[in-house]
C-alpha positions as CSV (number, residue, x, y, z in Angstrom):
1,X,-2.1,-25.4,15.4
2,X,-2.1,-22.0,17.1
3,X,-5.6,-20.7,18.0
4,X,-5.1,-17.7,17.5
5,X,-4.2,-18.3,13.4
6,X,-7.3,-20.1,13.3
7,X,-9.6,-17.3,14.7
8,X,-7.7,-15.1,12.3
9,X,-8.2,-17.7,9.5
10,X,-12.1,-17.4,10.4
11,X,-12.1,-13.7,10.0
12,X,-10.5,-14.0,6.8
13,X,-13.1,-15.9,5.7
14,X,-15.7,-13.5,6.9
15,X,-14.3,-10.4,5.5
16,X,-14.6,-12.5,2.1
17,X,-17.9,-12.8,2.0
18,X,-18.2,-9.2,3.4
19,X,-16.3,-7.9,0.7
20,X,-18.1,-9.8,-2.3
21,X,-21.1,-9.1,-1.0
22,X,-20.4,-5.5,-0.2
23,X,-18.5,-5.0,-4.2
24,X,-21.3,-6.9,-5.4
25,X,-18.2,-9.1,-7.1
26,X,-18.9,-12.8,-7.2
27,X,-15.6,-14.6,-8.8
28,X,-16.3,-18.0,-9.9
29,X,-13.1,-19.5,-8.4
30,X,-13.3,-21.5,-4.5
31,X,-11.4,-19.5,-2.0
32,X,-10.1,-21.5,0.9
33,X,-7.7,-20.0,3.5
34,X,-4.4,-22.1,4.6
35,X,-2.9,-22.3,8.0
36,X,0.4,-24.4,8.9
37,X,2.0,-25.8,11.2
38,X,5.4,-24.4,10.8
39,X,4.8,-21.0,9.1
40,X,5.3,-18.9,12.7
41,X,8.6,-20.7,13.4
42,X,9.5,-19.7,9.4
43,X,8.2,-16.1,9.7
44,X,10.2,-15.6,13.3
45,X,13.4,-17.2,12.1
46,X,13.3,-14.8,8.7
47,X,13.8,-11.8,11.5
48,X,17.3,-12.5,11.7
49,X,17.9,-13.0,8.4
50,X,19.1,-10.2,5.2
51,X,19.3,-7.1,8.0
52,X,21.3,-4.8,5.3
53,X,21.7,-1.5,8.1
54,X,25.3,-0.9,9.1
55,X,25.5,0.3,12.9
56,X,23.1,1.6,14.5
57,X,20.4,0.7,12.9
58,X,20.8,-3.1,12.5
59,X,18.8,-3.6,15.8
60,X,16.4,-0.9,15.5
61,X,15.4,-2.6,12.3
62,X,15.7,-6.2,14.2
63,X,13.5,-5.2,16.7
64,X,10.6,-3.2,14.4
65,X,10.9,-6.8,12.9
66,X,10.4,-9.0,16.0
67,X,7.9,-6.7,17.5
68,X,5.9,-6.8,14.0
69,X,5.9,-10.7,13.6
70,X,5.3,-10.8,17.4
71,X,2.3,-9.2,16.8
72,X,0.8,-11.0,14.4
73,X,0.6,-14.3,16.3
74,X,-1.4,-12.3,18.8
75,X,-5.2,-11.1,19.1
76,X,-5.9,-8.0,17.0
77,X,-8.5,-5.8,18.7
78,X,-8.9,-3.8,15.5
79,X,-8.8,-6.9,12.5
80,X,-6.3,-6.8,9.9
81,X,-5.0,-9.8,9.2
82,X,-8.2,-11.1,8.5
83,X,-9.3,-8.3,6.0
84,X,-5.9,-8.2,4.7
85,X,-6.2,-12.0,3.6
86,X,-9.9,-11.0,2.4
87,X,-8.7,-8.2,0.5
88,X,-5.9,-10.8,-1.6
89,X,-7.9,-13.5,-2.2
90,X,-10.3,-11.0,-4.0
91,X,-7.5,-9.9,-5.9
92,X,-6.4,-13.1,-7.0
93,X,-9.7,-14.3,-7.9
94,X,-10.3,-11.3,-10.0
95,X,-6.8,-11.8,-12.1
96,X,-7.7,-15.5,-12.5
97,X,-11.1,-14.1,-14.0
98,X,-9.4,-12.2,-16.8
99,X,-6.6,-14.9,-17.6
100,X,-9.9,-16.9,-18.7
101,X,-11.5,-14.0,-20.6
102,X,-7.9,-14.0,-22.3
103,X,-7.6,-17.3,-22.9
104,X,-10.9,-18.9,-23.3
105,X,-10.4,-21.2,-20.7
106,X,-13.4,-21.5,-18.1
107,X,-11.4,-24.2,-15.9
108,X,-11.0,-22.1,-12.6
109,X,-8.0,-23.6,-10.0
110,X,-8.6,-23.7,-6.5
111,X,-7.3,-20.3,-4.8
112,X,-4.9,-20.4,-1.5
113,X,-4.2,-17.6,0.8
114,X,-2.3,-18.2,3.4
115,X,-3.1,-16.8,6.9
116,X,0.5,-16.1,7.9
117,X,1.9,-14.4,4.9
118,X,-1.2,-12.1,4.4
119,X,-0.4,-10.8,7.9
120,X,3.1,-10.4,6.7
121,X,2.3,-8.5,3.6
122,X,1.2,-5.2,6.3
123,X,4.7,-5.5,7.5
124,X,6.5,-5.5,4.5
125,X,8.1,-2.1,4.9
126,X,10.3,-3.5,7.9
127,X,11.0,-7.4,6.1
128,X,11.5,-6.3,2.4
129,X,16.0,-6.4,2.4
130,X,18.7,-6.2,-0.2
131,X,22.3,-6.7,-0.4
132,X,25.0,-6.4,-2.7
133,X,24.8,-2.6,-3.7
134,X,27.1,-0.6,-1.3
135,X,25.8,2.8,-2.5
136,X,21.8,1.9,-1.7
137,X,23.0,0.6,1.3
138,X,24.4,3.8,1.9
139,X,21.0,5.7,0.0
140,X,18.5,3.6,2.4
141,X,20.7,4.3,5.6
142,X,20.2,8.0,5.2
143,X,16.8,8.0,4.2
144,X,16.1,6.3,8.0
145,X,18.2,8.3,9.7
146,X,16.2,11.4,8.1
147,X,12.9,10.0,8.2
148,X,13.0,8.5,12.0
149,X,13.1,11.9,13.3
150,X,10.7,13.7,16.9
151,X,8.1,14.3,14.1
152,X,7.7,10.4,12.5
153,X,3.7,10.2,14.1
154,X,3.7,6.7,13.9
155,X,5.9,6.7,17.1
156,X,5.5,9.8,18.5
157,X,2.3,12.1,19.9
158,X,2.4,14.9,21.7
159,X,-0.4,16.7,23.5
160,X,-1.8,19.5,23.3
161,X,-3.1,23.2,24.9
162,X,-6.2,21.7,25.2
163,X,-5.3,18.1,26.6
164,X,-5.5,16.9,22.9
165,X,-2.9,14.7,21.5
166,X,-1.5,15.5,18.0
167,X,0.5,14.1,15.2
168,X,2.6,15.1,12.6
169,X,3.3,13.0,9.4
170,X,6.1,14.2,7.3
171,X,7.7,11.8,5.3
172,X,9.6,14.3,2.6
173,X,12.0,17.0,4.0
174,X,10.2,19.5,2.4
175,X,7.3,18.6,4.4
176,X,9.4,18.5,7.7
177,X,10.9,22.0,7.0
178,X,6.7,23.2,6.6
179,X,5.6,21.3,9.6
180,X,9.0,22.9,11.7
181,X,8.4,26.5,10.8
182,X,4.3,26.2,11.5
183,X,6.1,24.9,14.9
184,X,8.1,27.8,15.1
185,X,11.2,25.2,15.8
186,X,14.1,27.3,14.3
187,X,16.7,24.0,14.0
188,X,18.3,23.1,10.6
189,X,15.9,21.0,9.6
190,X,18.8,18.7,8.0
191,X,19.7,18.3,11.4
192,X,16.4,16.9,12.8
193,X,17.2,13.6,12.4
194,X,16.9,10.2,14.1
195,X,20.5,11.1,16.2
196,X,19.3,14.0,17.8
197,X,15.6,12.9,18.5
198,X,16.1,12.8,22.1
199,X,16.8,17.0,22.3
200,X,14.2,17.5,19.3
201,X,11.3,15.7,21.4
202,X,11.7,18.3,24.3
203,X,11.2,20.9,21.3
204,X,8.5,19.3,19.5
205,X,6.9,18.5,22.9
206,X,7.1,21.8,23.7
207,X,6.0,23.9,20.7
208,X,3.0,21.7,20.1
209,X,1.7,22.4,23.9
210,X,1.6,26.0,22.6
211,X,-1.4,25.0,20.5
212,X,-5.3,23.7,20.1
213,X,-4.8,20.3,18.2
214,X,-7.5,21.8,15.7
215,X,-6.0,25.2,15.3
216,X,-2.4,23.0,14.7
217,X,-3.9,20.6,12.5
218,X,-5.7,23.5,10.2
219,X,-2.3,25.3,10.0
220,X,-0.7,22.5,9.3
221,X,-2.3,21.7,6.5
222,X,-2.9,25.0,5.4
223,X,0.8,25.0,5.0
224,X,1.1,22.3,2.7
225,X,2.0,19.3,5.4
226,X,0.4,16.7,7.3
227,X,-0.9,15.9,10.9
228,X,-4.0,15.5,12.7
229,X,-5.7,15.8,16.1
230,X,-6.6,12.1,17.1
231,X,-9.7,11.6,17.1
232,X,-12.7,8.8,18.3
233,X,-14.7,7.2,15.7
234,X,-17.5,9.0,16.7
235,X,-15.2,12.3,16.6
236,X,-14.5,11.2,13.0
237,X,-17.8,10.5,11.8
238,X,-19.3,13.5,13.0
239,X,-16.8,15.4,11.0
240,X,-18.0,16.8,7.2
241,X,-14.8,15.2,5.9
242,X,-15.7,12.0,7.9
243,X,-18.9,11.3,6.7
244,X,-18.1,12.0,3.2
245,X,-15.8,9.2,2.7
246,X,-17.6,6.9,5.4
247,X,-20.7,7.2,2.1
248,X,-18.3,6.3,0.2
249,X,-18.1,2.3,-1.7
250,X,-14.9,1.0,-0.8
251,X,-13.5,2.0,-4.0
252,X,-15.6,4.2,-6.7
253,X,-15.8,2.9,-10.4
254,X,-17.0,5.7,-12.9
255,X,-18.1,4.8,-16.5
256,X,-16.3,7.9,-18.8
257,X,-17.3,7.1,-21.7
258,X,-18.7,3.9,-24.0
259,X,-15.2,2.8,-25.3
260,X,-15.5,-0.7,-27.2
261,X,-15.1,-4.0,-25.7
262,X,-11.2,-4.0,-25.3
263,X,-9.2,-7.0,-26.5
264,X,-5.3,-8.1,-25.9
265,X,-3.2,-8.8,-28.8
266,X,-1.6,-11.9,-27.1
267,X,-3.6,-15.1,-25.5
268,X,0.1,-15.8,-24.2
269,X,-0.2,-15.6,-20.6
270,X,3.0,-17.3,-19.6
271,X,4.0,-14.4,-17.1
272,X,0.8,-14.4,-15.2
273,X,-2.8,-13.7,-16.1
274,X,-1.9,-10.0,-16.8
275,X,0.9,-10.6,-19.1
276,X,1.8,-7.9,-21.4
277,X,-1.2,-5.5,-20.1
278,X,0.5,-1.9,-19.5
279,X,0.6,-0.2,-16.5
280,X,2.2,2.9,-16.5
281,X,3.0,4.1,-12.7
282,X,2.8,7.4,-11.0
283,X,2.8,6.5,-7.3
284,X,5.2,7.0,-4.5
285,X,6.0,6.0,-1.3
286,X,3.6,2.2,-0.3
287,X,0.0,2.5,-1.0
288,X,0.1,3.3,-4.6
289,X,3.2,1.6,-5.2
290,X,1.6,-1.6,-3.3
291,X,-1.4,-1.8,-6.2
292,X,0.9,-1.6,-9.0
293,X,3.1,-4.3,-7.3
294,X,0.4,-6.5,-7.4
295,X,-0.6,-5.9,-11.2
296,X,3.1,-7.0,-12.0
297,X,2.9,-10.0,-9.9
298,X,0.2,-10.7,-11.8
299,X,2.5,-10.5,-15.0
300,X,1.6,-6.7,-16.5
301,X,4.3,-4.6,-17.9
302,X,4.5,-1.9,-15.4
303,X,6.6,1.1,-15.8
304,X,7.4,3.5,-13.1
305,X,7.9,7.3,-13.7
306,X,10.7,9.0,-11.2
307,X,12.6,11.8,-11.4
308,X,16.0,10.5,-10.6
309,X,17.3,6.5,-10.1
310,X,16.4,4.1,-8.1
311,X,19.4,4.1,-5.6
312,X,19.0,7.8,-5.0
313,X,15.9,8.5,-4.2
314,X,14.9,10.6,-0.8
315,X,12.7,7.9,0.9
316,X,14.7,5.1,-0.3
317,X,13.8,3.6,3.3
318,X,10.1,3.4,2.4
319,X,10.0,2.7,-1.4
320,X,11.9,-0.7,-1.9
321,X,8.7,-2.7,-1.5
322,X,7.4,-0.5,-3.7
323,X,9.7,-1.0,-6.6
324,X,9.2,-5.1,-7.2
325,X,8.3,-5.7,-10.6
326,X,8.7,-2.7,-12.4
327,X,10.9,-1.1,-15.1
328,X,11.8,2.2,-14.1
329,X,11.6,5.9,-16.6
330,X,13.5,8.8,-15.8
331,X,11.8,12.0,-16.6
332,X,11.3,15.5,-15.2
333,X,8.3,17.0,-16.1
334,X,9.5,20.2,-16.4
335,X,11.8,19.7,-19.4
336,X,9.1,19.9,-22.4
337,X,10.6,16.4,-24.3
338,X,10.3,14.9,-21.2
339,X,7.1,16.0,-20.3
340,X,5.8,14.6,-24.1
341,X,7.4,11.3,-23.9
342,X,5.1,10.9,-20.4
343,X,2.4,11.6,-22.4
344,X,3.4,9.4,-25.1
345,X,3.0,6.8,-23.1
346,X,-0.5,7.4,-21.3
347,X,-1.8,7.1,-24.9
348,X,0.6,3.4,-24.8
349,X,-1.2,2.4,-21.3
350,X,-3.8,0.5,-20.6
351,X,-3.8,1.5,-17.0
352,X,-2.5,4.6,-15.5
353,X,-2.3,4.8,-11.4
354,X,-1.6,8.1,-9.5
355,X,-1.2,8.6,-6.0
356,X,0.5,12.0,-6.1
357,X,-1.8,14.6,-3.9
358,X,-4.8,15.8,-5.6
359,X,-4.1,18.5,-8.2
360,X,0.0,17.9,-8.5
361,X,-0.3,16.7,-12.2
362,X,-2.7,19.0,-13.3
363,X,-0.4,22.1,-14.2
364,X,1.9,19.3,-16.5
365,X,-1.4,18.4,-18.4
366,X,-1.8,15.1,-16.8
367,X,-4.8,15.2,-14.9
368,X,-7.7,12.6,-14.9
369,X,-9.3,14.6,-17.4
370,X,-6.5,15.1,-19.2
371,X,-5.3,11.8,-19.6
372,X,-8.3,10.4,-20.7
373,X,-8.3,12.7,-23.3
374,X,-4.9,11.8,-24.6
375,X,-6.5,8.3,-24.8
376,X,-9.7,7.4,-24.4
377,X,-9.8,3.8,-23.5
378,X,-7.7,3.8,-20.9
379,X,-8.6,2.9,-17.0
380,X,-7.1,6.0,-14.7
381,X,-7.1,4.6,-11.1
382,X,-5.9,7.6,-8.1
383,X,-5.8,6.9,-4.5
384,X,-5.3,9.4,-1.7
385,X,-5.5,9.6,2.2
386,X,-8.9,11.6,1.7
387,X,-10.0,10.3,-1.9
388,X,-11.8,13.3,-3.7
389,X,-14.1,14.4,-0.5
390,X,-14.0,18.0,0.9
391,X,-10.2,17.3,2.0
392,X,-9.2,15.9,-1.5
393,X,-6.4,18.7,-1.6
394,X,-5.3,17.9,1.8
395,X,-1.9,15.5,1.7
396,X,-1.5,12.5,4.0
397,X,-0.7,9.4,4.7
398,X,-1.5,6.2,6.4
399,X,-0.4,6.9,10.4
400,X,-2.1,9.8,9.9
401,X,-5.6,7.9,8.0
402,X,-4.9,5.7,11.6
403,X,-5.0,8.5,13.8
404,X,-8.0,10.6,12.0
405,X,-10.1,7.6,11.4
406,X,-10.4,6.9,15.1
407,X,-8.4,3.5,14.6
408,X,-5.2,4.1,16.7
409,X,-7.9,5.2,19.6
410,X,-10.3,2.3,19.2
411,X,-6.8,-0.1,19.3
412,X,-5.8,1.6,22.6
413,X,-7.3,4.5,23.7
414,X,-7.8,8.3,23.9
415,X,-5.2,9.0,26.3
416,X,-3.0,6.4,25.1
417,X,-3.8,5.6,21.3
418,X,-1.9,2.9,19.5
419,X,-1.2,2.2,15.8
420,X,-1.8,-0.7,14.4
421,X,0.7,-3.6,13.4
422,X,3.0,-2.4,10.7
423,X,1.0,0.0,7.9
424,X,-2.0,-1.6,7.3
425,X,-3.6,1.6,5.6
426,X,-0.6,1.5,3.6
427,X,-1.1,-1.9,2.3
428,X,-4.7,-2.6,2.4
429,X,-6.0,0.4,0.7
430,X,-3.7,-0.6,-1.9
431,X,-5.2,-3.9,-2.3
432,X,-8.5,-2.2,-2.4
433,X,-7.3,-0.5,-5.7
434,X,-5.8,-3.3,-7.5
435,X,-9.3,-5.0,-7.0
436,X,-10.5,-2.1,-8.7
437,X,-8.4,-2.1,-11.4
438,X,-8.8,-5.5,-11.8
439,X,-12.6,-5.3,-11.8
440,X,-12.6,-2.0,-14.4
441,X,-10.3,-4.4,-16.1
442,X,-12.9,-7.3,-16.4
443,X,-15.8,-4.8,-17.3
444,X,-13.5,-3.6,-20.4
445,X,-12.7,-7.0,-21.5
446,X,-16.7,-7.7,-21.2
447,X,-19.1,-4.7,-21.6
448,X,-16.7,-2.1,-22.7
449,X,-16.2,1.3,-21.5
450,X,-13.5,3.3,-20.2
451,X,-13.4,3.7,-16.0
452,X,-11.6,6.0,-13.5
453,X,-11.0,3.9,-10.4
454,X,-11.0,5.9,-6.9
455,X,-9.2,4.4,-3.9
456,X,-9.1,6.5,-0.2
457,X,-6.8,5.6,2.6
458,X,-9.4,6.6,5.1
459,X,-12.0,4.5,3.8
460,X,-10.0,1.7,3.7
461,X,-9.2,2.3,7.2
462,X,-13.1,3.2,8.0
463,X,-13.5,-0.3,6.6
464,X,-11.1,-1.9,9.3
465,X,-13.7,-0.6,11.7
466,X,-16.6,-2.4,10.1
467,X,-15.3,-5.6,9.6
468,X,-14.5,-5.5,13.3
469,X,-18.0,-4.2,14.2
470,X,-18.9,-7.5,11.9
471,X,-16.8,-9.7,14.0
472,X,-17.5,-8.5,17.6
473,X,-21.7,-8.8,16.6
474,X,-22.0,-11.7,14.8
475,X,-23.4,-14.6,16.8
476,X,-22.4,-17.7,14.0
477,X,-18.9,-17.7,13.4
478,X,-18.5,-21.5,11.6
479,X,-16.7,-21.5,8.2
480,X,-16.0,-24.4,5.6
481,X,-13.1,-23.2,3.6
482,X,-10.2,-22.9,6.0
483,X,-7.8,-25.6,5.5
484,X,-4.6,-26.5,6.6
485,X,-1.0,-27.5,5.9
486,X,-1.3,-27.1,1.8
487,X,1.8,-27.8,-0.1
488,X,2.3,-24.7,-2.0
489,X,5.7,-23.9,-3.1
490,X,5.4,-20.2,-2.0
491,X,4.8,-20.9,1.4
492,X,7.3,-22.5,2.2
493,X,9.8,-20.0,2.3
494,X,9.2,-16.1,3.9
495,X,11.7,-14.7,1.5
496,X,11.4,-14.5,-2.4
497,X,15.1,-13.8,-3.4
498,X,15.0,-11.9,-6.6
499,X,18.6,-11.1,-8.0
500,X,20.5,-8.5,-10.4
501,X,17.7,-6.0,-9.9
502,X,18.7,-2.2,-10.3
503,X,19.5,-1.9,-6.5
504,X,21.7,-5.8,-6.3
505,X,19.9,-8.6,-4.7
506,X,16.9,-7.9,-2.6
507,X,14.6,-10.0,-0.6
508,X,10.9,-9.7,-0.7
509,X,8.2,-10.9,1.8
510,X,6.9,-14.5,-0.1
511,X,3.3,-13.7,-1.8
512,X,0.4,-15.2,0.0
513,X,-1.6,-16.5,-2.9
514,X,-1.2,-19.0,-5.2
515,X,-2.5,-17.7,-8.4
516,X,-0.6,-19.1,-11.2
517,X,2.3,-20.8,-9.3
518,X,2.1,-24.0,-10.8
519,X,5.7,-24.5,-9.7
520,X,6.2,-21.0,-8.1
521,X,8.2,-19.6,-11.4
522,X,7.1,-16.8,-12.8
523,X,5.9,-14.9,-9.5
524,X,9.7,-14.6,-8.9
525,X,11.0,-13.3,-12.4
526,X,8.2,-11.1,-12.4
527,X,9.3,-9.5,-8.7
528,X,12.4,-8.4,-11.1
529,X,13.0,-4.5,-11.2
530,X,15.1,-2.5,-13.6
531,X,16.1,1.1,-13.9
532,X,17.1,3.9,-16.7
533,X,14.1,2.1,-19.5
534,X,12.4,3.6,-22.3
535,X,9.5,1.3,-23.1
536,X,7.2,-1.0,-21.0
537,X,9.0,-4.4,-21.3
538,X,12.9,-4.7,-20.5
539,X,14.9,-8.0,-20.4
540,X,13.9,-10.1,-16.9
């Protein structure tokens, strides 16, 4: 058994108890945390397999892969494995807890969560494949070469006039062409792309030397983009926007109003404990998209609002993951019968999530307020890099909650900082949410009311810090629910092949719990995704 699984299995079962104790959230159900014998030699074997980039890219993504898994079966100087594994048994605990207030059933099954794959789930962005579908092969291809360019700051920091170092985080082109011209770097932005990064770090090296890192990171942001000066924890903390969200809970639930005790229509809960619950999506890119993902593995109806298709959107690169589960709308906001049957269908939800910046809905009529006036009994759940603290207008993303928080400095240091494995404040922040959801969800079903549910990326990172602080002091470290080599259908295999969705066949990272999967059926149907619907439900 590798040790280092086993220490990791330990911290997961730490960051439990920290988290229940810490939410006040005491599910019923036993936890217990799996490790296997075989799992690493799975995990590291599924990095050669369904590598859909042509050229260039195939071993660029091949190595991402091999350095991520790599990492995972090593010591974590900042914990995320652990929390990540914490973060999902909570979740499935919770979604049990409602399938027996639906239900009637108080019997609660055991709950798994397996070590390995909860480290997988912060990689997802590199694993998650697809195949069959020439032009989203195409779509994806382009969307990597675009967003792998000199100013991706997971990869890349430059220092500053003042011996600072800096980085930008511009995941749309719109944002690149605001972050180039605060630069003053006069190149096409459509030709700042991955195949001329070598020229365009001399540039970007050389234009960000010109500046402070806090004079470039107030422009920046003044302008509408993203990036930050990297700072210490204690550089963070000392900050007004730093110890705003460092008071904050890990996720805020605020009572609206005193709606009635809310009841489901079906007890039928044969697509997971959340069957035919409505979710109705307004998230991009992974953190939101990541929460909603798990409310459809859970078995809601969730329906995702987008502009254009599937296949062409711009970051089709870091979306896929995103997309498992959900029906897809097509609307533009700005067309009036458009922007009405949006609305039409907050007053349909029973869950609405946003993680648009702070403020982008608001001139369409679909802010918080205003969609819990157009239905009052509905949970509205938002999450943001800097939640709705004195930055909650600022955009941002999870490098960037890494590098602000103090975490890519505390993993390596302040002359050479390091980001974590994968994008944990991606991933993990969006975990956070679903288990307030999920908890709003239970309060409804209960006690009644009507919540808004308020999710940060930098607290979620802040929280990485604390449950290492937890680790390093504590002096007892002994656990008794790890156990090992569980026969679970779901782990045995990295890949959950889902076919005929609305981009061909595609290939997600195997979940790591095992709520529901009496013989690991419906988890898969319900990782199904379909474009171009009208309603909730569509065939699966």
């Amino acid at each position: 058994m590798n040790k280092i699984m086993e220490t990791k299995a330990v911290q997961a079962s730490l960051c439990y108890k920290d988290l229940t104790d810490r939410l006040d959230i005491h599910p019923s159900a036993k936890v217990f945390f799996n490790l296997s014998d075989d799992r690493q030699d799975m995990i590291e074997k599924s990095c050669y397999t369904h590598n859909p980039f042509p050229g260039v890219l195939k071993p660029v993504l091949l190595s991402l892969r091999k350095k991520a898994v790599k990492k995972l079966y090593e010591e974590e100087k900042i914990l995320q494995t652990g929390p990540a594994a914490a973060i999902l048994a909570l979740d499935t605990a919770l979604t049990q807890e409602i399938g027996s207030l639906r239900t009637g059933n108080k019997d609660t099954q055991n709950i798994y969560c397996d070590i390995d794959l909860a480290g997988l789930q912060v990689i997802r962005l590199y694993m998650s494949a697809y195949e069959g579908n020439a032009d989203f092969i195409k779509s994806r291809y382009n969307s990597a070469i675009r967003v792998d360019n000199a100013l991706n700051g997971s990869f890349y920091k430059y220092k500053t006039a003042d011996g600072r170092s800096f980085s930008a985080h511009v995941y749309y082109e719109s944002q690149k062409r605001i972050m180039l011209k605060t630069l003053g770097i006069t190149k096409n932005p459509d030709k700042f792309t991955f195949g001329s990064m070598p020229f365009d770090k001399i540039a970007t090296k050389k234009a960000i030397k010109k500046w402070k890192a806090l004079d470039l990171e107030e422009k920046t942001f003044e302008n509408g983009a993203c990036g930050c000066m990297l700072r210490t924890r204690d550089e963070w903390e000392a900050t007004e926007v730093g110890k705003a969200v460092c008071n904050m809970p890990l996720f805020r639930s605020t009572k609206v109003n005193d709606a009635p005790v809310k009841t489901f229509d079906s007890k039928d809960i044969s697509k997971g404990p959340l069957s035919g619950i409505k979710v109705l999506d307004l998230t991009h890119i992974i953190a939101g998209p990541a929460c909603t993902r798990l409310l459809a593995e859970a078995g809601a109806d969730v329906l995702m609002i987008r502009r254009g298709d599937f296949i062409h959107q711009e970051q089709a690169m870091l979306e896929l993951d995103g997309w498992a589960g959900k029906n897809s709308i097509q609307l533009d906001f700005n067309i009036k019968e458009q922007l009405d049957k949006a609305k039409a269908l907050v007053k349909e939800a029973d869950i609405v999530v946003c993680s648009y910046q702070h403020g982008a809905l608001d001139k369409f009529g679909l802010s918080e307020a205003d969609i819990h006036a157009l239905n009052p009994n509905i949970i509205y759940a938002s999450l943001m890099c800097f939640s709705d603290t004195v930055w909650a207008n600022r955009p941002g993303w999870a490098p960037c909650a890494e590098d602000i928080t103090g975490l890519s400095v505390r993993n390596g240091s302040l002359e050479k900082p390091i980001n974590l494995n994968g994008v944990p404040l991606d991933y993990i922040p969006g975990m956070i949410l679903c288990a307030g959801v999920l908890d709003a969800l239970k309060k409804q079903m209960t006690v009644g009311g009507c919540y808004t549910v308020t999710g940060s990326l930098t607290r979620g990172g802040y929280w990485l810090h604390e449950c290492t602080d937890m680790w390093e002091s504590k002096t007892s470290k002994a656990v008794d629910n790890i156990v090992y080599n569980q026969n679970i259908d779901c782990f045995n295999t990295a890949f959950a092949h889902v076919t005929n969705t609305a981009v061909g066949d595609v290939f997600f990272p195997a979940p790591a719990t095992n709520i529901g999967l009496d013989e690991n059926s419906y988890r898969i149907s319900n990782m199904h995704f379909t474009d171009g619907n009208s309603t909730f439900k569509s065939a699966k």
